[in-house]
C-alpha positions in Angstrom: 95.5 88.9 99.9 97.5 91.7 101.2 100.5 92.4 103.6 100.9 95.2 105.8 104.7 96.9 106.1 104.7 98.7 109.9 107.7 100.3 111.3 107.1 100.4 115.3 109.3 101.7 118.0 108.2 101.8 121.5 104.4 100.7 121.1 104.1 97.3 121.3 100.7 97.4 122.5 99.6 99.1 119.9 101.3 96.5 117.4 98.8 94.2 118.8 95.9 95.6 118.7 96.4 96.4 114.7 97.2 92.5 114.0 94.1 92.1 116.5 91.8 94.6 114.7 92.6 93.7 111.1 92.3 89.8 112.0 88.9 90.5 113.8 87.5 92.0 110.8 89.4 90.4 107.5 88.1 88.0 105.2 91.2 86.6 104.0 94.3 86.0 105.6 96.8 89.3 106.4 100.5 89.3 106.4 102.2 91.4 109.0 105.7 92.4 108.6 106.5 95.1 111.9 109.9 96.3 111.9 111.3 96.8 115.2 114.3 98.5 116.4 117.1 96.4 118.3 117.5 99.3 121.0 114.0 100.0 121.6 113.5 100.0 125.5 110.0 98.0 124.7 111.7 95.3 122.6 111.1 92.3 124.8 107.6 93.5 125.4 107.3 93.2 121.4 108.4 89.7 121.5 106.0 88.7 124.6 103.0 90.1 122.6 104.1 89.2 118.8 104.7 86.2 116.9 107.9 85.6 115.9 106.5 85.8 112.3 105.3 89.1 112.6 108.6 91.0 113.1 112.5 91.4 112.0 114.5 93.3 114.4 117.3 95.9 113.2 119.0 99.1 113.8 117.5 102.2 114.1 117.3 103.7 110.6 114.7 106.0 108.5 110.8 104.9 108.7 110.9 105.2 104.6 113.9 102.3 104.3 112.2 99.9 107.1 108.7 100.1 104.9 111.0 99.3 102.4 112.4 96.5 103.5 109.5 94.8 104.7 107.7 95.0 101.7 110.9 93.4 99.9 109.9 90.7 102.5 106.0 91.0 101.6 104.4 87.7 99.8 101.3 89.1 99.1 100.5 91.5 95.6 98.9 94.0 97.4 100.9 96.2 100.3 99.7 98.3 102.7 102.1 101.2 104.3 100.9 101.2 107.5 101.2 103.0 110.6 101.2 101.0 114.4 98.6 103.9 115.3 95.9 102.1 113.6 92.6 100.0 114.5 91.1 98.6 111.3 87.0 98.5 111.7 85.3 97.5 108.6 84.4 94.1 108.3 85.9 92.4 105.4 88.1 95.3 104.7 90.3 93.3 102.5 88.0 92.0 100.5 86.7 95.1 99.8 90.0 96.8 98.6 91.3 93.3 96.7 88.1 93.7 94.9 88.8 97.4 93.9 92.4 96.1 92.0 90.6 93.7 90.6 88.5 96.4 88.2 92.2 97.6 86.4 93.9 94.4 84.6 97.2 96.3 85.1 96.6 96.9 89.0 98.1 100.7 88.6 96.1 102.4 91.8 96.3 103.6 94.7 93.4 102.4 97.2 93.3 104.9 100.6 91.2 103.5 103.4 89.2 106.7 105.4 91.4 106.9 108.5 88.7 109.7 109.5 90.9 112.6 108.7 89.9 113.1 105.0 86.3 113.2 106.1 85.6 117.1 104.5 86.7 116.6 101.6 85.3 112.9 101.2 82.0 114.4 102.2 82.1 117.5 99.5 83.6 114.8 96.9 80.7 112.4 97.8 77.8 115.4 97.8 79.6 116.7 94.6 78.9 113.6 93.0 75.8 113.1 94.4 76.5 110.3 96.2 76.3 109.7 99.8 79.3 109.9 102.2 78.5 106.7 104.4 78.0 104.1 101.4 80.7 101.7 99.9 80.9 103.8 96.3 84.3 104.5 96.0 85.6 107.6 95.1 88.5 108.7 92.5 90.6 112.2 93.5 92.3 113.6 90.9 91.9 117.5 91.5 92.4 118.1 95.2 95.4 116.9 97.5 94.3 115.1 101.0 95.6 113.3 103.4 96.3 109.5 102.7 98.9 108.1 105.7 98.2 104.7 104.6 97.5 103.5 101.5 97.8 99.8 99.4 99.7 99.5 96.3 99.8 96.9 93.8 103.5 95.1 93.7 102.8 96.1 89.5 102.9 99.7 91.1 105.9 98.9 93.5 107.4 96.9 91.2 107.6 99.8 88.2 109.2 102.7 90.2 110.9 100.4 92.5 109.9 101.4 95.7 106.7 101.3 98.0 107.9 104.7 100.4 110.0 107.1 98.7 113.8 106.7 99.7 114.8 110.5 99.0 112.4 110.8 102.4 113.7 109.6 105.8 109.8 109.7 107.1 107.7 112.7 105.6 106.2 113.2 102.0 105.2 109.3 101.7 101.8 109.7 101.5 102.0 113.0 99.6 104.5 111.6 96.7 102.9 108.9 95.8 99.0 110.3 96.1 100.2 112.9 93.9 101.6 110.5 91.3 98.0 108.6 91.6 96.1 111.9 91.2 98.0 112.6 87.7 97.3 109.0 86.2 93.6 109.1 87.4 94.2 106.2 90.0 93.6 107.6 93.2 90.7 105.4 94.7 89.5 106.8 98.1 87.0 104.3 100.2 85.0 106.0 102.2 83.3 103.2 103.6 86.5 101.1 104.3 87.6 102.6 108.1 91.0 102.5 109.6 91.1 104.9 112.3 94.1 106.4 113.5 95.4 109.7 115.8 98.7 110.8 115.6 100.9 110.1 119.1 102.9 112.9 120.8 104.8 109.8 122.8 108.9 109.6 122.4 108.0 108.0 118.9 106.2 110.6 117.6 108.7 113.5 118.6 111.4 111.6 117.3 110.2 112.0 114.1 109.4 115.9 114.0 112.6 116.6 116.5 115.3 114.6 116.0 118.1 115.4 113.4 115.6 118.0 112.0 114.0 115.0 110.4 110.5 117.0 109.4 112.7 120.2 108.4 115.0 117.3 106.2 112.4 116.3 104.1 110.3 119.3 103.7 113.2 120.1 102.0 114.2 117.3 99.8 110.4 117.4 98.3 110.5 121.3 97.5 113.9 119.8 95.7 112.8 116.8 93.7 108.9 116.6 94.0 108.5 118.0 89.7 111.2 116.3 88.1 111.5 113.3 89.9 107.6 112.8 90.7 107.1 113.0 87.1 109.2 109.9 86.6 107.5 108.3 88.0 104.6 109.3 86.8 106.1 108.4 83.4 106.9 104.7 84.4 103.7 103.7 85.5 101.7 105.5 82.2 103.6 103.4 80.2 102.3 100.5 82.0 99.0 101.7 81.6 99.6 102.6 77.8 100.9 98.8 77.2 
């Protein structure tokens, strides 16, 4: 089964509607783990709509170390870094990706739903390969960088480099780091026909993160900084796991 990690801040309708959407459609049973802010305005509305067992409150603090934490917290194998943005549309979506970790004994992948932004190159990938874009056949990216916001990791994955987001980022270069690492080890799985649609919000959330503190400008930095050296650790930890 798998667990989704969510920071949210001032969108607790849209909290609901991704437990609602991935409960709708799953075939198995999903953990959430939201992490909310203890001054977020919306806070009470959170609690109205949420179960209790869905969220732990804190301070305000990077999106990277709250994904983090909740997926310390996680007690399924497989985590999802997930985004409040979502709606989840595929029936039996989870079965579908469990199933995919289940083809590696070691678990070492990276499994990207289509959140309909990757859709050019999935389509060229698919036609290269002579296969078409709308079925179930998963594809593997190793040559081409694309977008992959929210992924699934294995805790054999997590567990290995110690971390499910990056912590040298406060919110950007998640999905770039560790898609990267996947590429070079040949374990970047991309399901076209798994759907988990999501648009990127201009609300007081969404600035916060390209406005505040110079957050965007921060981490742009730190990966032109550590993205060879320290990516290629971890590239090295988890190709010894492969290796043994």
């Amino acid at each position: 089964m798998i667990s989704f990690c969510c920071p949210s801040r001032g969108r607790p309708e849209l909290a609901k509607r991704l437990i609602d959407t991935a409960t709708e459609t799953q075939k198995y049973d999903t953990e959430f783990l939201f992490y909310l802010n203890d001054d977020d305005k919306k806070l009470e509305e959170y609690k109205d709509l949420l179960n209790e067992k869905h969220y732990t409150v804190g301070p305000n603090q990077s999106t990277c170390y709250s994904w983090n934490l909740m997926c310390e917290k996680a007690s399924h194998d497989i985590v999802m870094l997930m985004g409040d943005d979502v709606k989840v549309h595929t029936h039996n979506w989870d079965k579908k990706i469990i199933h995919e970790f289940n083809k590696y004994e070691d678990k070492i992948l990276m499994v990207v739903p289509n959140d309909g932004r990757s859709n050019k190159l999935a389509r060229t990938r698919a036609l290269n390969q002579e296969r078409y874009f709308n079925s179930d056949i998963p594809i593997l990216i190793d040559d081409e960088p694309f977008g992959a916001p929210h992924f699934a990791l294995h805790k054999n994955w997590i567990n290995t480099v110690g971390y499910l987001a990056p912590p040298l980022f406060w919110h950007w270069f998640v999905d770039t780091w560790t898609q990267t690492v996947a590429r070079k080890l040949n374990r970047c799985l991309f399901l076209p026909g798994v759907e988990f649609k999501a648009k990127k919000i201009t609300d007081d959330t969404g600035r916060a993160v390209r406005e505040n503190l110079n957050i965007q400008g921060r981490d742009n930095y730190v990966w032109s900084k550590v993205n060879d050296r320290h990516l290629n650790a971890d590239v090295t930890a988890l190709r010894n796991v492969l290796k043994n």
